[in-house]
C-alpha positions as CSV (number, residue, x, y, z in Angstrom):
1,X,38.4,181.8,41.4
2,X,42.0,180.4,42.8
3,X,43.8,182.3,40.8
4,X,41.6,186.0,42.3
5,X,42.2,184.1,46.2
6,X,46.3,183.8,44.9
7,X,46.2,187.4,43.6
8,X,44.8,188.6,46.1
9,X,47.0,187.1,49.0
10,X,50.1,187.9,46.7
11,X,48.8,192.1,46.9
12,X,48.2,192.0,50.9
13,X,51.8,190.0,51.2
14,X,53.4,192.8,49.1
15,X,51.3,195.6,50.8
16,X,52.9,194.7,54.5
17,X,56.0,194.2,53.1
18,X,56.1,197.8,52.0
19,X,54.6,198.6,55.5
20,X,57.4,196.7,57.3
21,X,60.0,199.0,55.1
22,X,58.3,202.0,55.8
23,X,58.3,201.4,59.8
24,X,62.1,200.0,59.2
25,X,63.0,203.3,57.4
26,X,61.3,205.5,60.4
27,X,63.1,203.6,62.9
28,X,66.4,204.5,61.2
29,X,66.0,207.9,60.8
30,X,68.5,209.9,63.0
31,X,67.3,213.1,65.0
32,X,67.7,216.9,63.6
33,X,71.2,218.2,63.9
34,X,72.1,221.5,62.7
35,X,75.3,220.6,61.2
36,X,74.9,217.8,59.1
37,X,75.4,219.1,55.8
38,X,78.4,220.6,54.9
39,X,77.9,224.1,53.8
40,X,79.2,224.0,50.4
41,X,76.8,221.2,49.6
42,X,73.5,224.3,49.9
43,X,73.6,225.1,46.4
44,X,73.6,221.3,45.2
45,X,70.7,220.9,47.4
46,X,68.9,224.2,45.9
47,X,69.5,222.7,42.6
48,X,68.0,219.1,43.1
49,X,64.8,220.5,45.0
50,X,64.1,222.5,42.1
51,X,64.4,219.9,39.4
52,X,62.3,217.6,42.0
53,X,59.7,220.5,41.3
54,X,59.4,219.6,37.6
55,X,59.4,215.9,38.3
56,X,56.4,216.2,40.1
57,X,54.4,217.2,36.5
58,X,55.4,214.1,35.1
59,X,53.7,210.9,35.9
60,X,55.9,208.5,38.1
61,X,56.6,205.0,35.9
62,X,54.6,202.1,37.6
63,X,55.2,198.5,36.8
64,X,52.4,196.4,35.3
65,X,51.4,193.6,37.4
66,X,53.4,190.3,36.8
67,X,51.7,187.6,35.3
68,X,50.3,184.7,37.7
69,X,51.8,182.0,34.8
70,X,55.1,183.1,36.4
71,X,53.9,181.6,39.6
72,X,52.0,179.2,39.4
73,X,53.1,177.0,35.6
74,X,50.6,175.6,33.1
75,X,50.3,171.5,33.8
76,X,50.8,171.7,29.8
77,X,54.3,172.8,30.4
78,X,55.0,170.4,33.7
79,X,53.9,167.2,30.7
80,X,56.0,168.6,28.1
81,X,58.9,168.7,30.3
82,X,58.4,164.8,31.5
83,X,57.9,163.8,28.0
84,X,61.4,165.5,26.9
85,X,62.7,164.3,30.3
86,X,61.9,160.6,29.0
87,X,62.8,161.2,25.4
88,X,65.9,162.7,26.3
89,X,66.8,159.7,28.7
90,X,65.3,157.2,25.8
91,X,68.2,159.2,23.6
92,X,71.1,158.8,25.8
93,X,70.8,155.1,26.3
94,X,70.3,154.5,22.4
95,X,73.6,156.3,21.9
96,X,75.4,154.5,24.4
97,X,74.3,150.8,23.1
98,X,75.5,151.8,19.8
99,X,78.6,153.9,20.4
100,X,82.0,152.2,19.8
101,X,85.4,153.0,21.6
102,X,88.2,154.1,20.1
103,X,90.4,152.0,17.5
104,X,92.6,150.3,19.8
105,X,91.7,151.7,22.9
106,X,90.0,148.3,24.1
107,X,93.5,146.0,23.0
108,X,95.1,149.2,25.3
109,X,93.1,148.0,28.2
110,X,93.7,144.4,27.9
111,X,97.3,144.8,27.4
112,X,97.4,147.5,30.8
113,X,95.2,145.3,32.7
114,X,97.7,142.1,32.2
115,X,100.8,144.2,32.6
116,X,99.0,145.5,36.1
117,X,98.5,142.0,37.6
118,X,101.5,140.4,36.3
119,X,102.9,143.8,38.2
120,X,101.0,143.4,41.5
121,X,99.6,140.3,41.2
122,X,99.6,138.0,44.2
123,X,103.3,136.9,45.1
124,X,101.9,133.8,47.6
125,X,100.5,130.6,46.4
126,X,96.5,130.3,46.6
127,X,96.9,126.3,46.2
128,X,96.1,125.0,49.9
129,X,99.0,122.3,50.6
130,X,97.8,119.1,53.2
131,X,99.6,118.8,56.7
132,X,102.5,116.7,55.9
133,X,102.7,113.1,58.2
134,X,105.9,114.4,60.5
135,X,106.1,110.9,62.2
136,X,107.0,109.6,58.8
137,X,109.1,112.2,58.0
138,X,111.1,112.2,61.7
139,X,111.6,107.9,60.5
140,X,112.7,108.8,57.4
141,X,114.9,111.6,58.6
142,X,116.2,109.1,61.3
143,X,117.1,106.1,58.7
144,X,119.0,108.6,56.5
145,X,121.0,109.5,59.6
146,X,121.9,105.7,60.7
147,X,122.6,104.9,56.6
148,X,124.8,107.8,56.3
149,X,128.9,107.0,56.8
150,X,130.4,106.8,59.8
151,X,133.6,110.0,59.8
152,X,134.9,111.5,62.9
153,X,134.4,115.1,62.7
154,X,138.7,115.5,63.3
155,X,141.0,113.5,62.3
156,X,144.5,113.8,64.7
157,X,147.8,114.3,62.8
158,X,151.0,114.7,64.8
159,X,153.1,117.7,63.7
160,X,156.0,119.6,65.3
161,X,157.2,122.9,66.6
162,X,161.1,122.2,65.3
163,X,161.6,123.3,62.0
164,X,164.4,122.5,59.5
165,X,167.6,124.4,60.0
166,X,167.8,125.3,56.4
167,X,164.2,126.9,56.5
168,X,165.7,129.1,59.5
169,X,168.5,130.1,58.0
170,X,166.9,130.6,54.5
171,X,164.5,133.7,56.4
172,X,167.1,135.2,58.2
């Protein structure tokens, strides 16, 4: 009984779709003018009219109806497909635990990932140094000051502007 109530909704959609064409087509149609075809185009037209004569005769092809299946699937179909859904799912994750890489390709990665952080590894160190003590550090700094010997920062020797008369003569 659903499937006459969908079959029967799907013809009275389809029949005012064709009625909406129909009234689109009408709307489009241009008024009568006398010269709209081309004269050399009469005999053409004489030709086709009378082969549209024969056609008549024949019976026109109609399609058969399509099958509601097409609309509306089978549940039979829906659990097949969720049952191949979870096989398939069941399939990939076997495969993965017992794949393997590549000879070599996992001492590649160790060797790459150690080569990138000894590359751009941290430059800083992480190890958190205390606050030094700078009281004892400005005593100790202070003792090695008064220990240290005692030297004038210029030491004062005489000299003189004469020079020798040999030296003179000797750049002459």
């Amino acid at each position: 009984m659903p499937l006459k109530n969908a079959q029967r909704s799907f013809l009275k959609a389809k029949e005012l779709r064709r009625q909406k064409a129909l009234r689109a087509v009408e709307d489009s149609h241009l008024p009568f003018s006398k010269d709209r075809v081309p004269t050399n185009k009469h005999h053409l037209r004489r030709c086709i009219s009378a082969e549209t004569s024969e056609w008549k005769g024949k019976n026109t092809f109609k399609a058969s109806a399509i099958p509601l299946a097409i609309y509306f699937p089978p549940y039979k179909n829906e659990h097949l497909v969720s049952i191949r859904a979870k096989e398939r799912a069941e399939r990939s994750s076997n495969l993965l635990k017992s794949s393997r890489s590549p000879p070599g390709l996992q001492e590649h990665a160790i060797r790459s990932k150690v080569q990138h952080n000894i590359r751009h590894g941290r430059l800083c160190a992480t190890q958190i140094k205390p606050v030094p003590d700078f009281k004892k550090l400005h005593q100790q700094m202070s003792e090695k000051l008064e220990n240290a010997k005692n030297r004038p920062s210029t030491i004062i020797t005489p000299f003189r502007f004469k020079t020798n008369e040999r030296i003179r003569q000797h750049h002459v």
